[in-house]
Backbone bond lengths (Angstrom), bond angles and torsions (degrees), N, CA, C in turn:
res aa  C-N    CA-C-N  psi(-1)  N-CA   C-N-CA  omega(-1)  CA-C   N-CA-C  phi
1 X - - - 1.451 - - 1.534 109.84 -
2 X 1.526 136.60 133.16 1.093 121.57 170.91 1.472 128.68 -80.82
3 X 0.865 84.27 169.18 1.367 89.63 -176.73 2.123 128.49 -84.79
4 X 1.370 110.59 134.80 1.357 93.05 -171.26 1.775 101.04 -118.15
5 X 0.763 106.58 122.97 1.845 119.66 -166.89 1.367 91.26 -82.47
6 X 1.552 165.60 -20.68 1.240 138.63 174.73 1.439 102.53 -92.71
7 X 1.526 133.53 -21.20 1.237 124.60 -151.19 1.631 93.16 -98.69
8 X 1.748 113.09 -23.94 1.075 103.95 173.63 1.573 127.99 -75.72
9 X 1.764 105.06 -27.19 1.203 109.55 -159.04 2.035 90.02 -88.03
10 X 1.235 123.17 -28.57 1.180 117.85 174.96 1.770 119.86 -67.74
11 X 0.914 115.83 -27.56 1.815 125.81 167.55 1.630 113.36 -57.17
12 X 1.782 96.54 -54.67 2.017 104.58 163.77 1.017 117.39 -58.17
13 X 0.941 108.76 -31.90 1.848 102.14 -166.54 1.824 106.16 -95.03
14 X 1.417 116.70 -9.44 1.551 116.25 172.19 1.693 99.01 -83.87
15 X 1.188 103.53 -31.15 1.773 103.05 -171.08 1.809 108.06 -59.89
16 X 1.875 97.97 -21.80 1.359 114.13 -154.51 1.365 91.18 -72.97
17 X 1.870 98.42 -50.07 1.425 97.00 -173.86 1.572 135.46 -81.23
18 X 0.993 123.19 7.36 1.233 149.68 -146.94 1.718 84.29 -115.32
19 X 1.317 129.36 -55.07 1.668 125.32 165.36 1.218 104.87 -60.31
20 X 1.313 124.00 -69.81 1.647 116.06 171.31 1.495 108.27 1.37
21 X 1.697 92.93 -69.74 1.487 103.34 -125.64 1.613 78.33 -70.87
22 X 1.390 148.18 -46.16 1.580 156.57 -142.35 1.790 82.58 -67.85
23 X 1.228 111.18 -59.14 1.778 112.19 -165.91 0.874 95.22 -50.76
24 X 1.501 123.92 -78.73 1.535 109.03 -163.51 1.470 119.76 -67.74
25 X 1.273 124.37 -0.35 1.388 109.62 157.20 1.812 127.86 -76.35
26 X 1.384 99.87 -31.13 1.162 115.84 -178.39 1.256 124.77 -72.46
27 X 1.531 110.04 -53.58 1.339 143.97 171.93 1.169 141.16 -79.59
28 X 1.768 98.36 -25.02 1.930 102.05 157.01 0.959 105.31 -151.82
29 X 1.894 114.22 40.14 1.381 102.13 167.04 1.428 134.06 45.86
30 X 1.172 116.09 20.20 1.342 115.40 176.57 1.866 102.63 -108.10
31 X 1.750 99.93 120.46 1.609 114.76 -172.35 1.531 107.20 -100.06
32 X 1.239 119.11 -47.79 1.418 117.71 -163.42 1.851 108.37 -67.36
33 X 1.711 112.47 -54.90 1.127 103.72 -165.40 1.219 113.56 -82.03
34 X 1.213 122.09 3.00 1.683 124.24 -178.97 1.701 96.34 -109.94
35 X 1.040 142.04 -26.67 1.574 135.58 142.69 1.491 111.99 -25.40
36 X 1.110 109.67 -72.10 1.240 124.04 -159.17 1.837 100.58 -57.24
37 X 1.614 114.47 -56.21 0.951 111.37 160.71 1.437 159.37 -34.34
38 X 1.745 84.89 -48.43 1.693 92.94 149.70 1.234 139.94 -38.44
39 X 1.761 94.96 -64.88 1.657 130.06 -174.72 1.672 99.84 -64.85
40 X 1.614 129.61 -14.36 1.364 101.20 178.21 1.238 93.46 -117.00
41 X 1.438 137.77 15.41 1.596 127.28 177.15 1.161 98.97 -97.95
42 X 1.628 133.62 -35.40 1.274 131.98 -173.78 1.560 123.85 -59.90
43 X 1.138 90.06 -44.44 1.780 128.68 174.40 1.889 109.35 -57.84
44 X 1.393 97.37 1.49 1.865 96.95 173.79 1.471 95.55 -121.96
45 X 1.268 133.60 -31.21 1.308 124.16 162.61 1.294 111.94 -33.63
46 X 1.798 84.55 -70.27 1.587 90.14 -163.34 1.948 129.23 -64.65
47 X 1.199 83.76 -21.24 1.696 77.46 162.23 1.625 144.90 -104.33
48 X 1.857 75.81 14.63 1.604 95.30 161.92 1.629 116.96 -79.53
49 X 1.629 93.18 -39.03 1.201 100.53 168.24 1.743 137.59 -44.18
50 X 1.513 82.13 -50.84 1.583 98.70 -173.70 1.349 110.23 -80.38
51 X 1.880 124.25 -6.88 1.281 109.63 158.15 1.726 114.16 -87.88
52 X 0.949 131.19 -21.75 1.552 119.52 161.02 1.200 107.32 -24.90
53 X 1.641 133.38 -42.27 1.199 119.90 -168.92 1.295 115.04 -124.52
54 X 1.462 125.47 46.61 1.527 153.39 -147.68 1.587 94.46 -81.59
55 X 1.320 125.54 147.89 1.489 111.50 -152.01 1.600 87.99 -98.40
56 X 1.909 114.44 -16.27 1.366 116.80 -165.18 1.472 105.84 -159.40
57 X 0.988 113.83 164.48 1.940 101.12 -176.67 1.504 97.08 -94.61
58 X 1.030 109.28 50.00 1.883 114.70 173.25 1.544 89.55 -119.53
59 X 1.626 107.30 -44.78 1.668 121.29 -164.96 1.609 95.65 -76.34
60 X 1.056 117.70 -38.59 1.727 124.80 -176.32 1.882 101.06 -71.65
61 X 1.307 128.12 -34.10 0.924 106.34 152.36 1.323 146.44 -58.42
62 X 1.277 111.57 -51.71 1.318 151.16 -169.09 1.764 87.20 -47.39
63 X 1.298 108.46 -71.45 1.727 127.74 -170.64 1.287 105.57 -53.24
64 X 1.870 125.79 -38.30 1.508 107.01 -171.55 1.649 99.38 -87.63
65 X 1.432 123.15 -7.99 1.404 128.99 -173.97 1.605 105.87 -71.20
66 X 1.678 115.82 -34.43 1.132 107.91 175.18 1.263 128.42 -79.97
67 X 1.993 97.63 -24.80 1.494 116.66 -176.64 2.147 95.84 -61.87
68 X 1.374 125.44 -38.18 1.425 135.94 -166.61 1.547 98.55 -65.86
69 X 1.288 113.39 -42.04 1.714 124.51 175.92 1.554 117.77 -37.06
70 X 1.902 86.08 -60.37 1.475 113.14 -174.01 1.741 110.33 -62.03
71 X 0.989 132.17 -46.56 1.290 133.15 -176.77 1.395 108.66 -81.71
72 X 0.952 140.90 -28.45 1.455 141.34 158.38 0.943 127.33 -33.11
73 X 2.117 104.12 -54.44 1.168 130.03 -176.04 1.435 99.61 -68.89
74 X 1.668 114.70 -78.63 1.703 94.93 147.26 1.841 143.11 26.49
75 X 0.862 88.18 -93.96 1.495 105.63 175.02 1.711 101.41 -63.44
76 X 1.095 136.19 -36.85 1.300 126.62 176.90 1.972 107.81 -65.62
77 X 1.571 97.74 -56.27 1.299 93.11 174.16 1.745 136.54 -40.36
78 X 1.480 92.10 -27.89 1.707 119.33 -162.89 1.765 89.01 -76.20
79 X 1.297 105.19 -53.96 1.854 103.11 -175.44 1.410 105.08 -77.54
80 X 1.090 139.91 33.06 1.302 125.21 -132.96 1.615 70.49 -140.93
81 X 1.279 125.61 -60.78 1.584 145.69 -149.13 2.201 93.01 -107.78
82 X 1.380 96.42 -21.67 1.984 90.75 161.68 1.782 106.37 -70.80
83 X 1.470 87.05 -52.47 1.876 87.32 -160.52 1.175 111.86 -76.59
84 X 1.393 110.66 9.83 2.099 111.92 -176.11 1.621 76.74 -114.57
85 X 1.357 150.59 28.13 1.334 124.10 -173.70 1.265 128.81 48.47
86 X 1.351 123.43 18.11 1.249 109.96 -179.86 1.021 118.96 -94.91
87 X 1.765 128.91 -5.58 1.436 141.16 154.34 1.287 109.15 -134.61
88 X 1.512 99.16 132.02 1.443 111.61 -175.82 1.499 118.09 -77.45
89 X 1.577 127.85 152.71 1.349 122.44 -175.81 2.048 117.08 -32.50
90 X 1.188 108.71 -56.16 1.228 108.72 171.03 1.391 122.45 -28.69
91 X 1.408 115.30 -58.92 2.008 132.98 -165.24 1.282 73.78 -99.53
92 X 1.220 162.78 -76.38 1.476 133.03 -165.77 1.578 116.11 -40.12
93 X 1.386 123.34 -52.38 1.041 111.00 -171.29 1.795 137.54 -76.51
94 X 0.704 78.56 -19.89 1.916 93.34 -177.96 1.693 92.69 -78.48
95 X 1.520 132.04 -62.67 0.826 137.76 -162.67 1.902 115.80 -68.67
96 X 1.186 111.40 -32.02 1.292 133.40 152.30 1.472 124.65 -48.27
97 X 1.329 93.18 -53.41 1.973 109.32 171.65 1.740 110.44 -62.40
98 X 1.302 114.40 -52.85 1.185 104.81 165.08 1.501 140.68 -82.55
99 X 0.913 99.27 16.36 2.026 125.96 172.87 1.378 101.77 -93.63
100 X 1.611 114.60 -51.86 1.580 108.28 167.59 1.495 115.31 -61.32
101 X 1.255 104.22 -40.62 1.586 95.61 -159.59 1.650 112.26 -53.63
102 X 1.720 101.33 -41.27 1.422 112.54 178.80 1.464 113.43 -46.58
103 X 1.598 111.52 -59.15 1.206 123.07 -171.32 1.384 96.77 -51.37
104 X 1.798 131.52 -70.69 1.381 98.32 176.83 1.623 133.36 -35.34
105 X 0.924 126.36 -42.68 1.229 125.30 -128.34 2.442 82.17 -83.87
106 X 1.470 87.36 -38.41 1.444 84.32 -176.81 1.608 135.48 -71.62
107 X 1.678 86.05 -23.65 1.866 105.72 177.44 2.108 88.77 -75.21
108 X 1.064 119.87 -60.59 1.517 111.15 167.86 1.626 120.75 -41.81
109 X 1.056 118.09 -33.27 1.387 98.02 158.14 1.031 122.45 -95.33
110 X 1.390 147.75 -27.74 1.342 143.74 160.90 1.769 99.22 -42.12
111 X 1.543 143.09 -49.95 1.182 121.48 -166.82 1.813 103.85 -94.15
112 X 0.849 137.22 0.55 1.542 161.03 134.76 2.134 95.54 -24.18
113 X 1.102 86.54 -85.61 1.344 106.34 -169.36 1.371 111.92 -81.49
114 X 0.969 139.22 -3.56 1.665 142.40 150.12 1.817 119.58 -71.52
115 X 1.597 94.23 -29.10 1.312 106.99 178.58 1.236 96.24 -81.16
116 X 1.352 143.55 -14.06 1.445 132.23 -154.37 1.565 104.59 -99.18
117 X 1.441 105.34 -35.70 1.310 118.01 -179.52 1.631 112.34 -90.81
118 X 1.654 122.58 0.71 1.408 95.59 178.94 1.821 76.71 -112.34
119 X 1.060 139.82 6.79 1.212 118.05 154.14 1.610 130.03 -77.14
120 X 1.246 118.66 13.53 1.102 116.77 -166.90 1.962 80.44 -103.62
């Protein structure tokens, strides 16, 4: 089976956040901005997912465009919970680095596959 490098690296990095999100609920009590976080890191999995089975590469766009939304949003949340102290530069950064990396990797395929379809 091959292998798909965003769907994998987006599944790790929800598991990432999904601990995140338990610490800081547990551990500094903070509900709202690590909610929010969850609900928009999960939300790039899942619409990686749901383009695997994209009805058209209009729909396969469409899905990683929202999945690009989601990690954005993401990444706001992530500085969001640095600059309130609720993660220190250290756990900001690693976790930050791989929020970008995703986001590249998905805006690169969204223009990947836009090119594919205005060449036709």
């Amino acid at each position: 089976m091959k292998n798909n490098i965003v769907k994998d690296k987006s599944f790790d990095f929800a598991i990432r956040i999904v601990k995140l999100h338990q610490y800081l609920w547990i551990e500094k009590k903070e509900f709202t901005l690590s909610k929010q976080l969850l609900r928009s890191e999960t939300s790039i999995g899942a619409m990686i997912r749901e383009a695997e089975h994209a009805e058209s590469k209009n729909d396969f766009i469409h899905k990683f465009a929202i999945a690009q939304k989601e990690a954005n949003e993401t990444i706001y949340w992530l500085e969001l919970l640095k600059a309130t102290d609720y993660l220190n530069e250290k756990e900001f950064g690693n976790i930050n680095n791989d929020a970008i990396t995703i986001l590249k990797l998905i805006t690169s395929i969204i223009k990947t596959t836009k090119s594919q379809v205005m060449a036709k």
